[in-house]
C-alpha positions in Angstrom: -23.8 47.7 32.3 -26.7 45.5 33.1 -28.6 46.3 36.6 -28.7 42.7 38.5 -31.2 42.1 41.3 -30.4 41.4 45.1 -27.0 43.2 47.4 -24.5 42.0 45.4 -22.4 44.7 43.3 -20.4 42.3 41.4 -22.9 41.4 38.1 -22.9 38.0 36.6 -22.4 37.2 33.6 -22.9 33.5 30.8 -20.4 32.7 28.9 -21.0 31.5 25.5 -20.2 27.6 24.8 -17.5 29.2 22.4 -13.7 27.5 22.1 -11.6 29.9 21.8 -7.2 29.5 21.0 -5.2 32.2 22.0 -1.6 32.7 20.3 0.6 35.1 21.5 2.5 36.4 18.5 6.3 37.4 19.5 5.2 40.4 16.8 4.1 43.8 17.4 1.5 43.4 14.9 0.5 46.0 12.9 -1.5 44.2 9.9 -3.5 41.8 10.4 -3.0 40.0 7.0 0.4 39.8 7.3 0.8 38.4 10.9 -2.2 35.4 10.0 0.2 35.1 6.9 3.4 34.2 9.1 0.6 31.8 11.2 0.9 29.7 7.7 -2.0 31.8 6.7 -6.1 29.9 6.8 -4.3 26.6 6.6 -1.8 26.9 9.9 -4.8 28.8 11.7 -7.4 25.3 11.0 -4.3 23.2 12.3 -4.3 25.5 15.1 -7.5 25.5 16.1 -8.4 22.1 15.2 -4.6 20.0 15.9 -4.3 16.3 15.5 -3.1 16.4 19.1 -3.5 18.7 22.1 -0.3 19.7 22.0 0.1 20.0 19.0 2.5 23.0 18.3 1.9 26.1 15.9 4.3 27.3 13.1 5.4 30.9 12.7 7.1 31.9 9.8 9.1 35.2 10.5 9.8 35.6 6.4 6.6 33.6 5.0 7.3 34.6 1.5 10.5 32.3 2.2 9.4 29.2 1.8 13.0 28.0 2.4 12.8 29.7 5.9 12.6 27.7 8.9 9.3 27.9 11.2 9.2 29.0 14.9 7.4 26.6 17.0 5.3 27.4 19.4 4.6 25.5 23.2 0.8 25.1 23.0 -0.2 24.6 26.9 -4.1 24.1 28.5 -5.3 27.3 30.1 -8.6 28.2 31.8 -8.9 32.2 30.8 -12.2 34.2 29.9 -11.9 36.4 26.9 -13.9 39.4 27.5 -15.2 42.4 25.5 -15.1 45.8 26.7 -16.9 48.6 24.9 -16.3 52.1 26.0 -17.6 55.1 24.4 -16.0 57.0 21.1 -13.8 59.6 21.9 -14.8 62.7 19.9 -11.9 65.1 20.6 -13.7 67.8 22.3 -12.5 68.4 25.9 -14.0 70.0 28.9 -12.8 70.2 32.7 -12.6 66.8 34.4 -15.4 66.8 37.2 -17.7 69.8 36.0 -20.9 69.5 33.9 -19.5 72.7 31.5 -20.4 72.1 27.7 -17.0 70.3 25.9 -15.2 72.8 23.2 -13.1 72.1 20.5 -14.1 70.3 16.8 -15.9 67.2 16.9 -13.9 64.4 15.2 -14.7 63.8 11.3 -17.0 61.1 10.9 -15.0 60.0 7.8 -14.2 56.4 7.8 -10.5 55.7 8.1 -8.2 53.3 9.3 -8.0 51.7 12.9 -5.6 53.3 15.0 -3.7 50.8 17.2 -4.4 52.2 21.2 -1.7 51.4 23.8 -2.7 50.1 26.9 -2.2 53.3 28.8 -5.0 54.9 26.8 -7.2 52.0 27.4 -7.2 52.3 31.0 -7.4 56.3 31.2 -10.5 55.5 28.6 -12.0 53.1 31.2 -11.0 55.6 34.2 -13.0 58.1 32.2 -15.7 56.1 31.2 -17.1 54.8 34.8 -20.3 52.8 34.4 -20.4 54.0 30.7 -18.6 51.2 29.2 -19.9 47.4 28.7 -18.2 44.1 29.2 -19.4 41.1 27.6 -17.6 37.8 27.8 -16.7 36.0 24.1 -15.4 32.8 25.0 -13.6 30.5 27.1 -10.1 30.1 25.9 -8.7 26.5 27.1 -5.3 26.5 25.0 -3.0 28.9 24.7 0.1 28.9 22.2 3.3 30.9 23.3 6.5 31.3 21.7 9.6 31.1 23.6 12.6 29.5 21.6 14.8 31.5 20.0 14.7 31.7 15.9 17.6 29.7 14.0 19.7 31.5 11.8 19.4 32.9 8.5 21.1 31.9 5.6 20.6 34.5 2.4 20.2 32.5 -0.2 19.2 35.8 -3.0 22.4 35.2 -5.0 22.3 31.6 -5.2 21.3 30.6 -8.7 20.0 27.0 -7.9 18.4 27.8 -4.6 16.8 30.8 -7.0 16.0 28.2 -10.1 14.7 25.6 -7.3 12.4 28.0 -5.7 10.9 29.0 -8.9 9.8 25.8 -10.8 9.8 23.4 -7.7 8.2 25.0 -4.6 5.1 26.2 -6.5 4.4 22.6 -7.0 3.2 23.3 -10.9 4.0 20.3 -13.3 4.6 22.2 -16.5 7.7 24.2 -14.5 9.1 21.3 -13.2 9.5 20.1 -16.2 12.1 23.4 -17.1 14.1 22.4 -14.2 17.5 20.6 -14.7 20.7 20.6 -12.6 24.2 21.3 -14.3 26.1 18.1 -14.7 29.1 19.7 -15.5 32.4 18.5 -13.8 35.9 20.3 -13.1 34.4 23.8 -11.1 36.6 24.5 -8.3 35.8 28.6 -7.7 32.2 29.8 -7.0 30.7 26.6 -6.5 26.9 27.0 -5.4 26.7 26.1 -1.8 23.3 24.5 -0.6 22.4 26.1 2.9 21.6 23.0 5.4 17.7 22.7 6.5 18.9 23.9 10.1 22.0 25.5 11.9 21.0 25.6 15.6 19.6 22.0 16.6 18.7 24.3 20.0 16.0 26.9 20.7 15.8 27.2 24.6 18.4 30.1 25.5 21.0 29.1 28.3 21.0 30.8 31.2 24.6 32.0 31.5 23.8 33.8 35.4 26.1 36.1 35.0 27.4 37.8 38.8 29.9 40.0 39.6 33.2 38.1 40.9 33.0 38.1 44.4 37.0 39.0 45.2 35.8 42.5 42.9 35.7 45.4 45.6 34.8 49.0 45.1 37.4 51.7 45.9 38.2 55.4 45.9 41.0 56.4 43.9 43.2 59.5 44.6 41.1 61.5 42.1 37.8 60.8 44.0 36.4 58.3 41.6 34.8 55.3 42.2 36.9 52.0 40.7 37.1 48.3 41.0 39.6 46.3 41.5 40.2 42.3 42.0 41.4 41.8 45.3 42.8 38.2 44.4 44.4 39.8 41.2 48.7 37.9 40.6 50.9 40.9 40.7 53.0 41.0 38.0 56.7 40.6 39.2 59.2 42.3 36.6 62.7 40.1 37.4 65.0 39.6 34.9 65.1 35.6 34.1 67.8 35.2 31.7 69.7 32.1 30.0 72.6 30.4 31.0 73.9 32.0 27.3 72.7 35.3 27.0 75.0 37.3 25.5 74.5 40.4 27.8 73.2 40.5 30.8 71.0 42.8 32.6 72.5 46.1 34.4 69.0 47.9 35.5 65.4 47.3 36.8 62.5 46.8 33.9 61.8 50.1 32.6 58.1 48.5 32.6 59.3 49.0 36.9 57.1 51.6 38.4 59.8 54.3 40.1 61.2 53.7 43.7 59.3 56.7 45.0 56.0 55.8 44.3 55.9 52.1 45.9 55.2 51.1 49.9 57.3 52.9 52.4 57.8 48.8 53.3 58.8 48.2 49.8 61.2 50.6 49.5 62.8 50.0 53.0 63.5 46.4 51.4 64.9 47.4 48.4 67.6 49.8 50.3 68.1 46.7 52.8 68.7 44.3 49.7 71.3 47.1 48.4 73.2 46.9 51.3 73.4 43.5 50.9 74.8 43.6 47.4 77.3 45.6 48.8 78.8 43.0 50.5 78.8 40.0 47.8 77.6 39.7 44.1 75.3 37.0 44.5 72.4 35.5 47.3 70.2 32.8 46.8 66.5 34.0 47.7 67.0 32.2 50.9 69.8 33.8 51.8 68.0 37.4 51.4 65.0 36.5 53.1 66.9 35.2 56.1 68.8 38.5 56.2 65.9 40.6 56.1 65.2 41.8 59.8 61.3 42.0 60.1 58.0 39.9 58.7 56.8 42.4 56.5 60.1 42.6 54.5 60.5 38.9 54.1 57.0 39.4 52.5 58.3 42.1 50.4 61.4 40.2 49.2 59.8 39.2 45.9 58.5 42.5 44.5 62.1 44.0 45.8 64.2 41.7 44.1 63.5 43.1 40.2 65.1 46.6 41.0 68.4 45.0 42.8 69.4 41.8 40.4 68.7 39.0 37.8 68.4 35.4 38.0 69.7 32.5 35.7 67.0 30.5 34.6 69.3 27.8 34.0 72.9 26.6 34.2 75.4 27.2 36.7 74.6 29.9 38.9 70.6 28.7 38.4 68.1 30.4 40.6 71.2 32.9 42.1 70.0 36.6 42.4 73.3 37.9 40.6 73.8 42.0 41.3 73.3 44.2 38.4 76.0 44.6 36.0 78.2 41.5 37.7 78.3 38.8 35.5 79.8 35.3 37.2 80.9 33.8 33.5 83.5 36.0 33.3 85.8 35.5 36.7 87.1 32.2 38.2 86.2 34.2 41.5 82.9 33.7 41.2 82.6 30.0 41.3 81.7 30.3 44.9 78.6 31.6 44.1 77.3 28.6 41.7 74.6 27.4 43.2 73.4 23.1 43.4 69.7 21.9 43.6 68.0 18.9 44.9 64.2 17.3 45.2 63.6 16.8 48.7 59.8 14.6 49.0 58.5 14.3 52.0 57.2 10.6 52.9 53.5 11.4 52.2 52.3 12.6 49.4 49.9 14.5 51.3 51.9 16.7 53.3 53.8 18.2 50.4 53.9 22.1 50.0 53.6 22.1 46.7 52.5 19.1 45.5 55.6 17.5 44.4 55.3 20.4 41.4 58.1 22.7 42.7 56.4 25.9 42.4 57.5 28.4 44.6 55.0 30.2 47.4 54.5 33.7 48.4 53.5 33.2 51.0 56.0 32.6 54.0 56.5 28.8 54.8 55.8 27.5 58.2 59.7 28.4 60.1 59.7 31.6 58.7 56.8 32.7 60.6 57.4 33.7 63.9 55.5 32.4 67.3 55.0 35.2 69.0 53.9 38.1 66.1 54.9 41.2 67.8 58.8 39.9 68.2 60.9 39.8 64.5 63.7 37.7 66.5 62.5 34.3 66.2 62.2 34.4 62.8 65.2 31.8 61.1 68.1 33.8 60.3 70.6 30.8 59.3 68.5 28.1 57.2 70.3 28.6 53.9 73.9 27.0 55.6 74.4 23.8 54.8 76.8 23.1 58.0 76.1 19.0 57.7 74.5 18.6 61.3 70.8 18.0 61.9 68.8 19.0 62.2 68.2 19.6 58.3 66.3 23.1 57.5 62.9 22.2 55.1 62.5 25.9 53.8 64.5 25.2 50.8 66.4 22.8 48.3 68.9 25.5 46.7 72.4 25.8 48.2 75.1 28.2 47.0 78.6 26.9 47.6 79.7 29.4 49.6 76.7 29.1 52.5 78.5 25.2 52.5 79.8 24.7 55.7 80.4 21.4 55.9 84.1 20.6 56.0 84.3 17.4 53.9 82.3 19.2 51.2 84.3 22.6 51.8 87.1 20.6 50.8 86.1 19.6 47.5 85.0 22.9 46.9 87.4 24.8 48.3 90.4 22.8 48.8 94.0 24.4 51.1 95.9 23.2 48.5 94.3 23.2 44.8 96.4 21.8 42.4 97.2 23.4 39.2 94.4 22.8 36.6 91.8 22.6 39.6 89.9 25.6 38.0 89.1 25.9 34.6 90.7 28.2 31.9 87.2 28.6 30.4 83.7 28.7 31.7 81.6 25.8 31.3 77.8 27.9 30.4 76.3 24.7 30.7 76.4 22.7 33.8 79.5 23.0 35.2 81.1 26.3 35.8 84.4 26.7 36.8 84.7 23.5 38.6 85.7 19.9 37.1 82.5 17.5 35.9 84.4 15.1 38.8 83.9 17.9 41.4 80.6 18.8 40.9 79.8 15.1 40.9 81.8 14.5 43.9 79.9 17.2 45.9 76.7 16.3 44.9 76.8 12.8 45.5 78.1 13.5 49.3 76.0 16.2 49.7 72.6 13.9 48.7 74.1 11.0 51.0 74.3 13.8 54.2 70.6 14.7 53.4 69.5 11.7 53.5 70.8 11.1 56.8 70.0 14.2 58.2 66.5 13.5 56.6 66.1 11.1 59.5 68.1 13.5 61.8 71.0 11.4 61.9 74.6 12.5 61.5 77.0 10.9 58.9 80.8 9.6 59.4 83.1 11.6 56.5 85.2 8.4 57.2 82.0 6.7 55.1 83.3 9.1 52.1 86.8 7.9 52.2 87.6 6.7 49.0 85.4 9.0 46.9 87.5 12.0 47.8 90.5 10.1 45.7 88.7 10.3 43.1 89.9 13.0 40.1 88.3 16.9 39.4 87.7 15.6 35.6 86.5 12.9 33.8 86.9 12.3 30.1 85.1 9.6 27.7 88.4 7.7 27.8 89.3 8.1 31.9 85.6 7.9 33.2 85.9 4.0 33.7 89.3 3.9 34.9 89.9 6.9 36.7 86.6 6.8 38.2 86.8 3.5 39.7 87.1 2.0 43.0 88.3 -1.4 44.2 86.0 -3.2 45.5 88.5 -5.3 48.1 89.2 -2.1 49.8 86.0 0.1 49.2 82.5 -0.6 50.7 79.2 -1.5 49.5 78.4 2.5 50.0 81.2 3.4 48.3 80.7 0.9 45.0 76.9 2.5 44.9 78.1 6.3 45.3 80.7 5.2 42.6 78.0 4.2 40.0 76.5 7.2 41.0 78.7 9.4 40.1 79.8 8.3 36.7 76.0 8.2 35.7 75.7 12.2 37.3 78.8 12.5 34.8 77.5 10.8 32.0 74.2 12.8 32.7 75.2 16.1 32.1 74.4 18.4 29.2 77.4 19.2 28.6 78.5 15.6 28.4 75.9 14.4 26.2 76.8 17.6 24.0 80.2 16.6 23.8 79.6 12.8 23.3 77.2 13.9 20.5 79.8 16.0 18.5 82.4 13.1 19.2 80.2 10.8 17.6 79.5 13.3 14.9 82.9 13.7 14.1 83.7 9.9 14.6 86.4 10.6 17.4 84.5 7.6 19.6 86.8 5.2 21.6 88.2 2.3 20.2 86.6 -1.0 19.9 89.0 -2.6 22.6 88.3 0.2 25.1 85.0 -0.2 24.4 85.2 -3.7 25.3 87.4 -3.4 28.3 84.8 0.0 30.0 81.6 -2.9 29.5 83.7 -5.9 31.3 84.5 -3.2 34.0 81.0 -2.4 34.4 79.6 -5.9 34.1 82.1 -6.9 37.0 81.4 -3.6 39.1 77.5 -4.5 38.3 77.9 -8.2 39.9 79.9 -6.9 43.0 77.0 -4.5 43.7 74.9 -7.4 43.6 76.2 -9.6 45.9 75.8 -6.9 48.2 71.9 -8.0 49.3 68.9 -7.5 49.5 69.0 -5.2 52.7 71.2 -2.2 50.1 69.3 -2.6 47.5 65.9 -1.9 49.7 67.8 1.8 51.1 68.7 2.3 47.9 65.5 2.2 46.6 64.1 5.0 49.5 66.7 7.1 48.8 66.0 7.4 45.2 62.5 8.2 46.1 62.7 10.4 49.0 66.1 13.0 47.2 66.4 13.4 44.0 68.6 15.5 41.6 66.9 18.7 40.4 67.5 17.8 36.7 66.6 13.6 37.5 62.6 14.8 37.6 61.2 12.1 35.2 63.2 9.1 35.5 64.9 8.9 39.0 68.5 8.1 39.7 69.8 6.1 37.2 71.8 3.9 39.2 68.5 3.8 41.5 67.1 0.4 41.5 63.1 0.3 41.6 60.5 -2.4 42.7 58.5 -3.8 40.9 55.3 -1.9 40.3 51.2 -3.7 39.9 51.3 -3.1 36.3 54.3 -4.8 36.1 53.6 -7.5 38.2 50.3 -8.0 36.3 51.8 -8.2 33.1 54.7 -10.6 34.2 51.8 -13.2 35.5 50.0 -12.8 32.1 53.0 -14.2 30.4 53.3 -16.5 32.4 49.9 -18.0 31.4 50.4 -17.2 28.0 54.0 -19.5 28.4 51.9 -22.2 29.6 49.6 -22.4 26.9 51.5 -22.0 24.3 53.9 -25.2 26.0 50.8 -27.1 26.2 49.8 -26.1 23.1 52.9 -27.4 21.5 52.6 -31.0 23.9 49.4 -31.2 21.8 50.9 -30.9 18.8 53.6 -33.0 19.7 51.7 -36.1 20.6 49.2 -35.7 18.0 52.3 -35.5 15.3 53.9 -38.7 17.1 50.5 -40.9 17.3 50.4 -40.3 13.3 53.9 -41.4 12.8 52.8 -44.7 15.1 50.1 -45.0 12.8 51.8 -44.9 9.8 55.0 -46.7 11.2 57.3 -45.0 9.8 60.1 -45.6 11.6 62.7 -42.8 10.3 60.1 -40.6 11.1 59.8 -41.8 14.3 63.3 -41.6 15.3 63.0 -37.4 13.8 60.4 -37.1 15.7 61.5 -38.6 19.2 65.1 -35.6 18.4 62.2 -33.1 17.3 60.4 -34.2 21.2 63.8 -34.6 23.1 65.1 -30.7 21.7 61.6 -29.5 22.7 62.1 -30.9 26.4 65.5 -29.1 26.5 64.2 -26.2 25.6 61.5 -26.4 28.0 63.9 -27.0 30.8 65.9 -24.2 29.4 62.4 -22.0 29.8 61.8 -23.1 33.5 65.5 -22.3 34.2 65.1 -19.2 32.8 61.9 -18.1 35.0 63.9 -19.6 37.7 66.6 -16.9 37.4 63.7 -13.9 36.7 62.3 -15.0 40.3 65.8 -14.7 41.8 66.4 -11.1 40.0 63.3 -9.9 40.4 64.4 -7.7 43.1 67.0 -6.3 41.1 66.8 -4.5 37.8 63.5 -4.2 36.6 64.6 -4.0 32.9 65.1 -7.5 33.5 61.3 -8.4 32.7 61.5 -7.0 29.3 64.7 -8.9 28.5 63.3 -12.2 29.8 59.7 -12.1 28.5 61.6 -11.3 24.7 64.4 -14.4 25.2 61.3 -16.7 26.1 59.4 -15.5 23.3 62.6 -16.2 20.9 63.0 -19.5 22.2 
């Protein structure tokens, strides 16, 4: 180490006007040759170190004796670092004790020349720890550019066994003329098995790796298990429930818990407590609707347990009669008249804003407890509801549900359909209806239901209803058939009211509706049993004239019939609404009814232009016969003009009515 003059400790040193270009190879290299060679060998070094651009980037070949083999390129970036060299003495391989003069021992090192040994860093500094003020530094260069590699390499297609990639790489990428003149390509047609397969120039367009930052989930906590070890488990993880949903047709029905059910013993002292509380229950009927249980559970933490109870008591019908009922193991209600009290009826209750809906208007059901159940003061269990799933008639109407079971009906109009003092003969039915009805009559379901909806909606504004209002409905019969349903099911309309007419229509649609209907109308058809063409005839007068009565009944109807459609609907009327519901006008439609409009008036003054150029001709000409068709051809197209304006007149006047009305219109114009 040169001695400088003056204090200073720190030497100074000149460094050379030398450019220097540092590349960082992603290697560990090894040979020298063979890492300039994937560099592109002299040729990518001279691009390197004299580019046609600062940043110009370098190519590195990972298989240069590829020449198929697509490059890594480098991001070449300005840099301001001093290469230095440092010279410290040759080891020998003797040793002596560090920090005493004491002559070294062992055998010297051969002085045979052989290969450079690559030194890790580790020895280099213990070399330099070693070697204080014995070793010299001397500065090579100033390296302003530095090329790094940081994409990721694309993928590699073998192409080894490809015999055209193989014949290609032989008398085409040396770039010799007299073996490109042996190469030819097989002009053969027909092969369909083992066809050669050129590899594309690229498969990643991408080389920057994503960065995926990968966390643990936050609801993820760390527990103890009985055994002492430590485990993780998702705090926010859906439990599983086991209950057995079943068909309205399943051929047997369930008479025990999941075996997948962990045992009774092992669960939550709270758990089980419900479980022997929902036994009890059992005990005393067949069948509860979920309501029902959770209203005769006595504390909080039971109610909250209900769900995870309720696979090792009962099943549920996923559809049909007794849909949504919790049915005891081992009873099934298809098989007994006696259980008809237990069928259970559904409704869609929305709310008036779309915003304050539970669920969203979806129907899914909560675990949590909903807003009545909870109680105001936490440490007392008796203010929580204990009578919400009766139906008595009277506001004010309970919100925690939309599932009654005719038996929890205690309203006495309804009670009286059901359940009348006096049933006639063929009130039940010899056979169980799977489908939709049950044991009841299609005409005393429909009856109920139609009531039932009209009280809710009443009771939706906390008003009561008059069962004198329901007068004429309760004549009605317990069954309709394709042939009766217009004449049995039909009320007069110079002693019914307006009500009573809608509630009519109603209920023949809720009829017509059901599944078990349509099944029966279908197999009717199929078998060609339909009704004759004169009471065919006679069913559409009565409904035209029923349809006209209904509308002279104004405006004022047709605007409450329209919010009750929206605000209660039929569980199974999800998509379309009531069908007897009558809806306004929506923007779309309103938009496309003022289109046609303008496309009417064109097209009429379009045809005026035709017109009077057609009749100016004929004036020309002076034809007279001509002239006299045309002046019939202009006096028809007047009528039919007036017919057209007429026409809109009457749209304007039913606009409020039926909106399949625009349809019909806008297509009778267009005919015309």
């Amino acid at each position: 180490m040169a001695d400088q003059p003056g204090a200073r400790t720190a030497p100074f040193y000149a460094i050379p006007p030398r450019r220097i270009v540092s590349v960082e190879h992603p290697a560990i290299v090894k040979n020298l040759d063979r890492a300039i060679d994937t560099l592109q060998g002299d040729a990518g070094l001279a691009r390197i170190l004299d580019p046609p651009r600062a940043d110009t980037p370098a190519n590195l070949l990972l298989r240069p004796e590829d020449a198929m083999s697509r490059p890594l390129q480098s991001i070449s970036s300005a840099s301001n670092n001093i290469l230095l060299k440092v010279t410290v003495p040759k080891r020998t391989g003797r040793k002596r004790k560090r920090g005493t003069n004491e002559p070294f021992t062992g055998v010297a090192v051969t002085t045979t020349p052989t290969a450079p040994q690559r030194r890790s860093a580790r020895e280099f500094l213990q070399s330099l720890r070693d070697n204080v003020g014995k070793y010299q530094v001397e500065p090579v260069g100033l390296v302003n550019r530095t090329h790094v590699f940081r994409g990721m390499p694309d993928y590699v297609f073998s192409t080894t066994s490809s015999s055209f990639v193989n014949r290609f790489r032989e008398h085409i990428l040396p770039f010799d003329y007299e073996k490109m003149k042996h190469f030819d390509l097989n002009m053969s047609k027909g092969e369909t098995s083992n066809v050669d397969i050129i590899p594309p120039p690229s498969f990643s367009q991408g080389d920057i790796p994503f960065s995926y930052i990968y966390r643990q989930n936050p609801t993820v906590r760390q527990s103890i298990d009985n055994s002492g070890k430590i485990t993780t488990a998702n705090t926010q993880k859906i439990v599983k429930v086991l209950t057995h949903l079943v068909s309205y047709d399943v051929a047997t029905i369930p008479t025990s818990p999941r075996e997948s059910c962990p045992p009774i013993d092992t669960l939550d002292k709270v758990l089980q407590e419900t479980i022997a509380a929902l036994t009890a229950l059992f005990e005393q009927r067949p069948a509860w609707t979920r309501r029902g249980l959770r209203n005769s559970l006595p504390t909080a933490e039971h109610r909250y347990a209900l769900r995870h109870a309720v696979p090792y008591v009962g099943y549920i019908f996923r559809s049909g009669p007794w849909r949504d009922a919790i049915i005891k193991f081992g009873h099934d209600p298809r098989t007994s008249p006696e259980y008809r009290m237990y069928q259970t009826t559904m409704f869609r209750i929305l709310p008036r804003e779309a915003d304050v809906a539970r669920d969203g208007y979806t129907g899914r059901r909560h675990t949590l407890a909903r807003p009545n159940e909870v109680p105001l003061d936490q440490n007392n269990d008796s203010n929580l509801p204990t009578d919400s799933h009766f139906f008595v008639g009277d506001p004010p109407l309970p919100r925690d549900g939309r599932m009654w079971m005719f038996c929890d009906i205690m309203d006495p109009t309804l009670c009286g359909i059901l359940f009348p003092a006096d049933p006639p003969a063929d009130f039940v039915r010899e056979t169980c209806d799977i489908i939709s009805d049950g044991w009841y009559g299609n005409g005393t379901l429909a009856k109920t239901k139609t009531i039932m909806r009209a009280k809710i909606l009443a009771l939706l504004d906390d008003k009561a209803t008059d069962d004198a209002e329901f007068a004429n409905i309760l004549t009605l019969p317990d069954y309709a058939t394709p042939e009766s349903v217009m004449k049995d099911f039909w009320l007069d309309p110079n002693v019914a009211s307006q009500k009573e007419m809608m509630m009519t229509t109603e209920l023949r649609a809720m009829i017509k509706g059901a599944p078990s209907w349509k099944e029966k109308a279908a197999e009717d058809k199929k078998l060609g049993r339909g009704l004759g063409r004169e009471e065919q005839e006679e069913q559409e007068e009565q409904e035209e004239q029923e349809q006209e009565e209904q509308e002279e009944g104004g405006q004022s109807a047709r605007a409450k019939g329209k919010r009750a459609v929206r605000r209660v609907q039929f569980q199974d009327d999800v998509v379309g609404g009531e069908e007897s519901g009558e809806e306004e006008m929506s923007e779309g439609e309103e938009e496309a009814y003022e289109q046609e409009e303008l496309l009417e008036a064109q097209v009429a003054a379009a045809a005026e232009a035709v017109d009077a150029a057609a009749a100016a001709a004929a004036d020309e000409d002076g034809d007279e016969s001509d002239g006299e068709e045309d002046g019939e051809e202009d006096e028809d197209e007047v009528d039919e003009v007036d017919e057209d304006d007429s026409d809109e007149e009457q749209f304007e006047d039913d606009r409020d009515g039926d909106t399949t009305m625009l349809g019909a219109g806008a297509s009778r114009r267009a005919a015309d």
